[in-house]
C-alpha positions in Angstrom: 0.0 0.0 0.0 1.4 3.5 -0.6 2.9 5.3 1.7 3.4 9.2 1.8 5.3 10.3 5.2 8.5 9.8 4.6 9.1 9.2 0.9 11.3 11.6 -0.8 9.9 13.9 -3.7 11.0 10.8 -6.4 9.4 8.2 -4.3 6.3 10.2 -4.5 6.5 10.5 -8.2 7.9 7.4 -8.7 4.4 6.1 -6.9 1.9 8.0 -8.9 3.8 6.5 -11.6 3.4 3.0 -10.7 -0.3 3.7 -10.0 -1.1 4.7 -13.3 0.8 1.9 -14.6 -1.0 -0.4 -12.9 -3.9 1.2 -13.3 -3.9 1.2 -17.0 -2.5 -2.8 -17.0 -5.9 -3.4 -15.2 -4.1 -4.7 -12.0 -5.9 -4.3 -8.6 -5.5 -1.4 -7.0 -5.2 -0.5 -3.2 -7.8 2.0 -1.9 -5.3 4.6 -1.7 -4.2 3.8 -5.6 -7.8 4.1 -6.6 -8.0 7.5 -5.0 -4.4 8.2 -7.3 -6.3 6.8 -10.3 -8.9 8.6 -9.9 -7.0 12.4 -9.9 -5.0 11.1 -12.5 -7.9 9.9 -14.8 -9.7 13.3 -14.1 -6.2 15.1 -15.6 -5.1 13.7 -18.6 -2.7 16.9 -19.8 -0.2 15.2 -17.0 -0.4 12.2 -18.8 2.8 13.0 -20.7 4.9 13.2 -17.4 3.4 10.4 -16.1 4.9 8.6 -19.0 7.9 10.3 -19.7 10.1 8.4 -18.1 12.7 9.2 -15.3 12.6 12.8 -16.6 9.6 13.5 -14.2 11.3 12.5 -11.3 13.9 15.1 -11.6 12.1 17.8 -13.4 11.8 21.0 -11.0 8.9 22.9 -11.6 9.2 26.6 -10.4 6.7 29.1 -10.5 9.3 31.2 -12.7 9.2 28.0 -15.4 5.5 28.9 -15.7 4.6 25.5 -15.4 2.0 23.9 -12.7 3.7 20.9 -10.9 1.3 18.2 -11.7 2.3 16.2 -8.8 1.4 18.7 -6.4 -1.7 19.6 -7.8 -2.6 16.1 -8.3 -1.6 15.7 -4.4 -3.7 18.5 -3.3 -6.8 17.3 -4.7 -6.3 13.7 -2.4 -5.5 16.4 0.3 -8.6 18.2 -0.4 -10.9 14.9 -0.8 -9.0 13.5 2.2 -10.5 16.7 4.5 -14.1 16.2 2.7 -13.9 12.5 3.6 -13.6 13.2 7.0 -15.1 16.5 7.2 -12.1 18.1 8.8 -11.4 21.3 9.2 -15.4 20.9 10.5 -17.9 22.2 7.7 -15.5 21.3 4.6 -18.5 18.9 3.4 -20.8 20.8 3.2 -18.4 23.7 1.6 -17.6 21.4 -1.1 -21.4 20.4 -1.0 -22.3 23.5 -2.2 -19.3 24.8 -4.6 -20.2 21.2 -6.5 -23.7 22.6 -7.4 -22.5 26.0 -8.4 -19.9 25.5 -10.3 -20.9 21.9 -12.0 -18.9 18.5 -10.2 -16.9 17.7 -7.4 -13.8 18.3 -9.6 -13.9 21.8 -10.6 -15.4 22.3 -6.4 -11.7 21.1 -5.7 -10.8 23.1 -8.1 -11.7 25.9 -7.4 -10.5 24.9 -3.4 -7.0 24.3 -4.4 -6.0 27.9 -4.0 -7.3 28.5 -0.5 -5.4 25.5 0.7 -2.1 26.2 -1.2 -2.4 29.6 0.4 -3.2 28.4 3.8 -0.5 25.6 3.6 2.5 28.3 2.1 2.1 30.4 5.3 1.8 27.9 7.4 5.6 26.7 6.1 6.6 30.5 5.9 5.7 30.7 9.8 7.2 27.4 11.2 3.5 27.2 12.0 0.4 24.4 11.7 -1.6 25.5 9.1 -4.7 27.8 10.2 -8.0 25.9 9.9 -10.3 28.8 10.5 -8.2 30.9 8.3 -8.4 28.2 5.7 -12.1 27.6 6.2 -12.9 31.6 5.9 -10.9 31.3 2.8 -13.3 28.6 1.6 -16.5 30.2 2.5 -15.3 33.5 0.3 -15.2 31.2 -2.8 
């Protein structure tokens, strides 16, 4: 079963690599890969880094390349279904609950949600601090 604390950036590549590899070679899947499948299936334009080869293990992806690290977003939406899962910060359910109507699926809800928690998540690294649930939450509620 995959394992997240711990594993270096290439190990967690490495993984999401081997998920989809598995996935697509119709080999069972833990309940953790399904969730990986799942993101993955819902972004096909990272396909190509999936499948690149060993070049996506190293690849750095800065904000000044102008290039989204799929690996991160990918990772923030399991972080973000994760929290709805268990409702945690309390009231993210229902949040998501009602972005999903407005703005037309679940995915584009998390979406729309991955900002608020990269913001909430950068300070929280900037201050040597846990990350603010209330801040993040009031972040949420504004979408």
């Amino acid at each position: 079963m995959p394992v997240f604390a711990g594993q270096s950036r290439d190990q967690l590549r490495q993984m999401y690599r081997d998920v989809w590899r598995k996935f697509q070679a119709s080999q069972p899947l833990e309940p953790l890969e399904k969730q990986i499948a799942s993101v993955i299936s819902e972004h096909p334009e990272y396909l190509s880094w999936l499948e690149s080869g060993d070049d996506a293990l190293r690849h750095e992806f800065t904000p000044e390349a102008g290039r989204e690290n799929p690996f991160l977003h990918m990772g923030m939406h399991l972080a973000i279904r994760e929290q709805i899962s268990t409702n945690r910060p309390s009231g993210i359910t229902a949040i998501h609950q009602k972005l999903s109507q407005r703005l037309g699926g679940a995915h584009e809800a998390e979406h729309a949600m991955l900002e608020a928690l990269g913001e909430t998540l950068w300070e929280a690294q900037r201050n040597n601090l846990p990350p603010n649930e209330q801040l993040y939450l009031q972040r949420l509620q504004r979408l």
